[in-house]
Every structure is written in C-alpha cells, then in structure tokens.
GUSE-569790 format. One record per residue (C-alpha): x negated, y negated, z negated; residue in one letter; residue number from 0. Coordinates in steps of 0.1 Angstrom, whole numbers, padded with zeros to 4 digits, always signed. Each point is the difference from the previous one (the first is absolute). Layout:
BEGIN
       x       y       z   type   seq
       X       Y       Z      A   NUM
...
END
This chain:
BEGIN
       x       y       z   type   seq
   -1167   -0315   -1284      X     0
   +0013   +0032   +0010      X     1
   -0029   +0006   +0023      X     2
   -0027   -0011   -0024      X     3
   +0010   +0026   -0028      X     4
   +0000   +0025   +0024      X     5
   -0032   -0009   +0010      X     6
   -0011   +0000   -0038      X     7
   +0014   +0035   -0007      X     8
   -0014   +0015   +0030      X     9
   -0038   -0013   -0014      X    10
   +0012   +0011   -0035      X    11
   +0010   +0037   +0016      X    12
   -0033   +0002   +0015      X    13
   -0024   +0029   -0012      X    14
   -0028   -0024   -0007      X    15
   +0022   -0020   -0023      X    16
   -0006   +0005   -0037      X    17
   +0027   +0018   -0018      X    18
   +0034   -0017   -0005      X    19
   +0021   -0005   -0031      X    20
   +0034   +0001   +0012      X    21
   +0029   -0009   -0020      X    22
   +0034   +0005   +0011      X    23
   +0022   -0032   -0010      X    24
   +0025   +0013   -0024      X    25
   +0027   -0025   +0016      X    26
   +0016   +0004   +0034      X    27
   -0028   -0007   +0026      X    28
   +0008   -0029   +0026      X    29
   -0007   +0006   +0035      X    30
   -0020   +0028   -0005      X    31
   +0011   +0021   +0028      X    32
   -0014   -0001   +0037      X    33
   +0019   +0003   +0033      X    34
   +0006   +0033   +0000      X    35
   +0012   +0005   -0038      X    36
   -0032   +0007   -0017      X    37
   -0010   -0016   -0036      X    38
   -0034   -0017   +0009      X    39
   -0015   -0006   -0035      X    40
   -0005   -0036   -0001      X    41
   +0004   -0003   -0034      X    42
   -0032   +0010   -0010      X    43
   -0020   -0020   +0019      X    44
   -0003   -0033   -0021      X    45
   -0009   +0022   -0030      X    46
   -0024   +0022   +0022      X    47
   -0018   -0035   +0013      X    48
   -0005   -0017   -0039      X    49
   -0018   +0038   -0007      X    50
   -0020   -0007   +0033      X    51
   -0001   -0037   -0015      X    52
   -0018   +0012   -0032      X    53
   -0017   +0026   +0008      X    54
   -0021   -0028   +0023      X    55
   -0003   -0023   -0034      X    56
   -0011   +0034   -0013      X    57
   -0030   +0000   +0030      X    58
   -0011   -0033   -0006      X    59
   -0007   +0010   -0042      X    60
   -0014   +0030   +0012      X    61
   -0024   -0012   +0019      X    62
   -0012   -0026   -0022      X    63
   +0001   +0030   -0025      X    64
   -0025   +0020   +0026      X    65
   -0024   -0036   +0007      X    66
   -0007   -0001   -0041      X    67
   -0007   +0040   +0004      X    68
   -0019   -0009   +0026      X    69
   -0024   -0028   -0013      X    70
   -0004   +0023   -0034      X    71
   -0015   +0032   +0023      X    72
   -0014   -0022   +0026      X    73
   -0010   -0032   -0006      X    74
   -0024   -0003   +0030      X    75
   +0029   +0004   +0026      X    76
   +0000   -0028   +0024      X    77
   +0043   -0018   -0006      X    78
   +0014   -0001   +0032      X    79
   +0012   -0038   -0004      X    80
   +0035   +0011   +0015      X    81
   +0007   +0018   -0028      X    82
   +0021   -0030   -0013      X    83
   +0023   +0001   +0027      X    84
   +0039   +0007   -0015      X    85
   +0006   +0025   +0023      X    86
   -0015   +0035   -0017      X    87
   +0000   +0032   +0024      X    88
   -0007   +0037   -0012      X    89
   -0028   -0002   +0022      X    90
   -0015   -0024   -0025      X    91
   +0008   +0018   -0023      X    92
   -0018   +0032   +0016      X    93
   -0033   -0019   +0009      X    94
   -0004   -0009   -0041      X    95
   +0005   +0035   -0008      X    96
   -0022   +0015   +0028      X    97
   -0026   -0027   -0012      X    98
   +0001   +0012   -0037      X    99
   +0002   +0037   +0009      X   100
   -0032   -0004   +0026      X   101
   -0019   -0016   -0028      X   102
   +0009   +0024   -0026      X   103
   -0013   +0026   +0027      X   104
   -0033   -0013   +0003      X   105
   -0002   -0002   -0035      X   106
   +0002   +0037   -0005      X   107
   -0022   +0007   +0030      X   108
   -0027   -0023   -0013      X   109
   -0001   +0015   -0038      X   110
   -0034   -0023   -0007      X   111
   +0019   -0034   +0004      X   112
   +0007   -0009   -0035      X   113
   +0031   -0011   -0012      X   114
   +0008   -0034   -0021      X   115
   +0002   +0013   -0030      X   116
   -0037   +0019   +0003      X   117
   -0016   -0035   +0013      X   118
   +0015   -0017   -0029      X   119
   -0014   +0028   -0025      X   120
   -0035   -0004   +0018      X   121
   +0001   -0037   -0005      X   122
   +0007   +0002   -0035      X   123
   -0023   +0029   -0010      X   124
   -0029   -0026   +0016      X   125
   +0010   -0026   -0020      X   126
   -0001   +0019   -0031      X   127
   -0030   +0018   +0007      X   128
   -0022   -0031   +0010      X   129
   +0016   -0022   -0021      X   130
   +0022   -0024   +0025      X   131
   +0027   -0021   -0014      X   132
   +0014   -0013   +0026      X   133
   +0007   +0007   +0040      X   134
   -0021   -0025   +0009      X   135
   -0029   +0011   -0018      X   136
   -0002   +0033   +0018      X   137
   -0017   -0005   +0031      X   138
   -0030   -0020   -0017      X   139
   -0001   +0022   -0024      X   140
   -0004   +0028   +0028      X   141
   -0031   -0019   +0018      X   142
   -0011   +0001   -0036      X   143
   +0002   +0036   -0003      X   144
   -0012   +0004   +0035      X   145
   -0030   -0021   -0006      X   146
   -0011   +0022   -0031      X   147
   +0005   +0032   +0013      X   148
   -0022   -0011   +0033      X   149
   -0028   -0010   -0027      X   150
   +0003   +0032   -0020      X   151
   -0002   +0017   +0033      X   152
   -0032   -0016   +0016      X   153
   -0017   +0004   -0040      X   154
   +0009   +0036   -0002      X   155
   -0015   +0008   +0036      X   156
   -0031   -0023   -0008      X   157
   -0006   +0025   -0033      X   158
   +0009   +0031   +0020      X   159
   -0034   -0011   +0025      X   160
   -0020   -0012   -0026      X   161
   +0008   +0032   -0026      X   162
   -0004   +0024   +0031      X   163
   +0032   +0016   -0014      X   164
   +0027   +0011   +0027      X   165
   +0033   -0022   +0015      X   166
   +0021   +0028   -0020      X   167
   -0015   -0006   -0031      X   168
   +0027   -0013   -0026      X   169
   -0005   -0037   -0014      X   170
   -0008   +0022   -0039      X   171
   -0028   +0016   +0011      X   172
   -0015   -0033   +0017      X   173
   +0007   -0019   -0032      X   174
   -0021   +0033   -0023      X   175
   -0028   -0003   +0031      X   176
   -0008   -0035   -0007      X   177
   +0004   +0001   -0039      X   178
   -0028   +0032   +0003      X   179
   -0021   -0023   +0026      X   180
   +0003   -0033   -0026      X   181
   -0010   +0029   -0034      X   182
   -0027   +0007   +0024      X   183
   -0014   -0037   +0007      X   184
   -0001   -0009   -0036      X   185
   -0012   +0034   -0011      X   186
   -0029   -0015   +0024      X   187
   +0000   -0036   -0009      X   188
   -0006   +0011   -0040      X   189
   -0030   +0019   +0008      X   190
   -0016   -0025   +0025      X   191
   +0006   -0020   -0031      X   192
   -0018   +0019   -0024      X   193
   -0028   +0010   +0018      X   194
   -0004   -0040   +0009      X   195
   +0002   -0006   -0038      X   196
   -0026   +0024   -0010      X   197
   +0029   +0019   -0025      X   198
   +0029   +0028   -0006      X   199
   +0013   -0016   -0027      X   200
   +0032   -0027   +0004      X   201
   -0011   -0017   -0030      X   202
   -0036   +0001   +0013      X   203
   +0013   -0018   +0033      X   204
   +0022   -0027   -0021      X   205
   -0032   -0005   -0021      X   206
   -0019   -0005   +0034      X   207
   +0028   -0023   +0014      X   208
   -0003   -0022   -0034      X   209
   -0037   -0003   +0008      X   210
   +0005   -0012   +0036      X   211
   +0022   -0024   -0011      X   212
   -0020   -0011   -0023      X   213
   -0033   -0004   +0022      X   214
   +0014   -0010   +0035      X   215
   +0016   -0037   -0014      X   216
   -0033   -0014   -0013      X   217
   -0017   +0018   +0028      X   218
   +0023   -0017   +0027      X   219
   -0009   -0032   -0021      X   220
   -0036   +0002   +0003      X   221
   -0001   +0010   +0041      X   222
   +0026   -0026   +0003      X   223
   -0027   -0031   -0021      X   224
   -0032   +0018   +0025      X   225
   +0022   -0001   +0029      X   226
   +0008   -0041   -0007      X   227
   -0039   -0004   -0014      X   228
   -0012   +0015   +0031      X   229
   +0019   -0015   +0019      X   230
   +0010   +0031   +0020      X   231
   +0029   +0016   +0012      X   232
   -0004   +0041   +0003      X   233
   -0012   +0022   -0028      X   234
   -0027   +0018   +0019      X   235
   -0018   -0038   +0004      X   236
   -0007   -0004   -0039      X   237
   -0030   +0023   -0003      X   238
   -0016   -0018   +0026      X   239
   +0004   -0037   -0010      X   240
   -0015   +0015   -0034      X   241
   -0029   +0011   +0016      X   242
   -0006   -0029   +0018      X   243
   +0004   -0027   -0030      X   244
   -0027   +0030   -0018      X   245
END
C-alpha cells in the first residue's frame, strides 16, 4: 500500500500534473513519515484524486456543452460517431474548438456568405413583396415570377426592333412611343374614313352610317331572292343570267 501511494504522489508531484489542493490533516498524521524521517504527504492524496475525480465529470459536461455550441455555429460538421464514448479527452475537447474557430475564420475571410439571420430576412421580404403565405408557396411562386419577367423581357426587346428605339431605352419612353404611333394610326384611320364617306362632319358620317344601314338589309335581301331565282352562286353571275332570260 505503502508502495502504491508513493507511486501516486510521485504522479501527483509531477510538473504536468494540474495544480494540487493540499490540506494538512489537523490530527496527528499516521505513518506519514519515510525511511529516513521525512513527512511524505499522503494525506492529501484522496482529496487531490476526488478534485481529479470531478474535474473529469466536469469534462464530460463540457464537452457536451462544446457539441450544442458546436451544432448551433456548424450544423454541417460531419459527428464523429465516437463521440459517445464515456471516456472524454482534452483533445476532444480541442478538435470542437479548433472546428468552431476554423469556421468562424472562413466566415470573416469570405464577407459575401450570408449569415442566418440575413437568409431569413430575404425569405421573408419575398414573401411579403410577392405575396407568399406560406414556405411552400415560394418556389412556385418564383417560376411564376420567373416566367413573367422572361415574357416582359422577350415583349420589350420585340418593341425595341419593331420601334427602332435603342436596348438602353427605358420601358416609359417605349410605352409614350407606341401611345404617339397608335394617336397616329387613328389620326389616319378617321380621315381614310371621311374621305370614304364623302364628309368632315361626325354627324354627317353618323347620318351616312344610318343610311347604309338602312339600304344594305333590303339590298342583301334582294341579291340574296336573284341569287336563289337564278339559281346561281357568285354575284358577278347575275347580270349575265339577266341577259340571257332578256
């Protein structure tokens, strides 16, 4: 027994050993001298070994401690299925640390990456924007968008050949170029209209139009009754089967 506390104090005594809590025993200490008259400190060691004890209970919280950190910064790390195993070492320990402190690195090096919290507010200022009330909703409602904007796209260019205008032009003046080109067409279409009814006047042209429809339903009438007497089928044959029954 002798041997085996000696063999514990000289591990304790070490340099490498954590610092020690010694507490003399107030009482008279029982064979704590050595061969040659020395006191040998033996006392200590049971309350030096619980410390050790719980500071290795201490380990194992810690490192579950360090695994939640962990998953919270860096959910994509890859668990290393041993990390179960009762026995924790600092090394373990380490590695979680190094892992968080690498990826916090990157982070900073790589300033574009966006963080959680930005994704989240991008998500959210899409739904509001275009009108998405659910998750689910936001990738057809994407396509959707997608779809539109390709549409908008090819109708814009199509105006920008046909208008002659330039790629540069803004969508405002393309919209005031074809309003100008459609005042133009029915600035046309009016006076081809008035010069085919004979007149400047509108109510002249609505008196015309209340004569044409007045004339052309007996008129269809009566080529429809020659067309059946005739016995014919085109217009242009009618003056000819009168001639012939003259």
């Amino acid at each position: 027994l002798l041997k085996v506390l000696s063999n514990i104090d000289s591990i304790i005594q070490r340099p490498r050993a954590p610092p020690l809590i010694h507490r003399r025993s107030k009482g008279p200490v029982q064979n704590s001298t050595k061969e040659n008259g020395q006191e040998c400190g033996f006392e200590h060691l049971p309350l030096t070994i619980e410390m050790w004890a719980d500071q290795l209970v201490a380990l194992k919280d810690l490192h579950r401690s360090l695994k939640k950190l962990s998953l919270e910064l860096v959910p994509w790390h890859v668990t290393d299925p041993q990390d179960n195993r009762e026995s924790i070492q600092v090394q373990d320990l380490q590695f979680l640390v190094d892992t968080v402190l690498e990826e916090i690195e990157n982070k900073e090096k790589n300033s574009q990456t966006p963080s959680l919290p930005t994704l989240f507010a991008i998500v959210s200022h899409f739904q509001k924007l275009f009108d998405v009330n659910s998750l689910n909703g936001i990738y057809p409602r994407m396509n959707e968008v997608y779809t539109k904007l390709g549409e908008l796209t090819n109708a814009m260019r199509n105006l920008h050949e046909l208008l002659e205008l330039d790629r540069s032009v803004p969508p405002t003046v393309v919209v005031d170029t074809v309003g100008k080109l459609c005042d133009v067409i029915n600035e046309n279409v009016t006076e081809q209209l008035q010069r085919l009814l004979g007149t400047q006047d509108i109510h002249s042209i609505i008196s015309k139009l209340e004569e044409h429809e007045c004339f052309f339903p007996p008129f269809q009438a009566l080529i429809q009754d020659l067309l059946s007497l005739l016995e014919i089928s085109n217009l242009d044959d009618i003056l000819p089967a009168v001639r012939k029954l003259k």
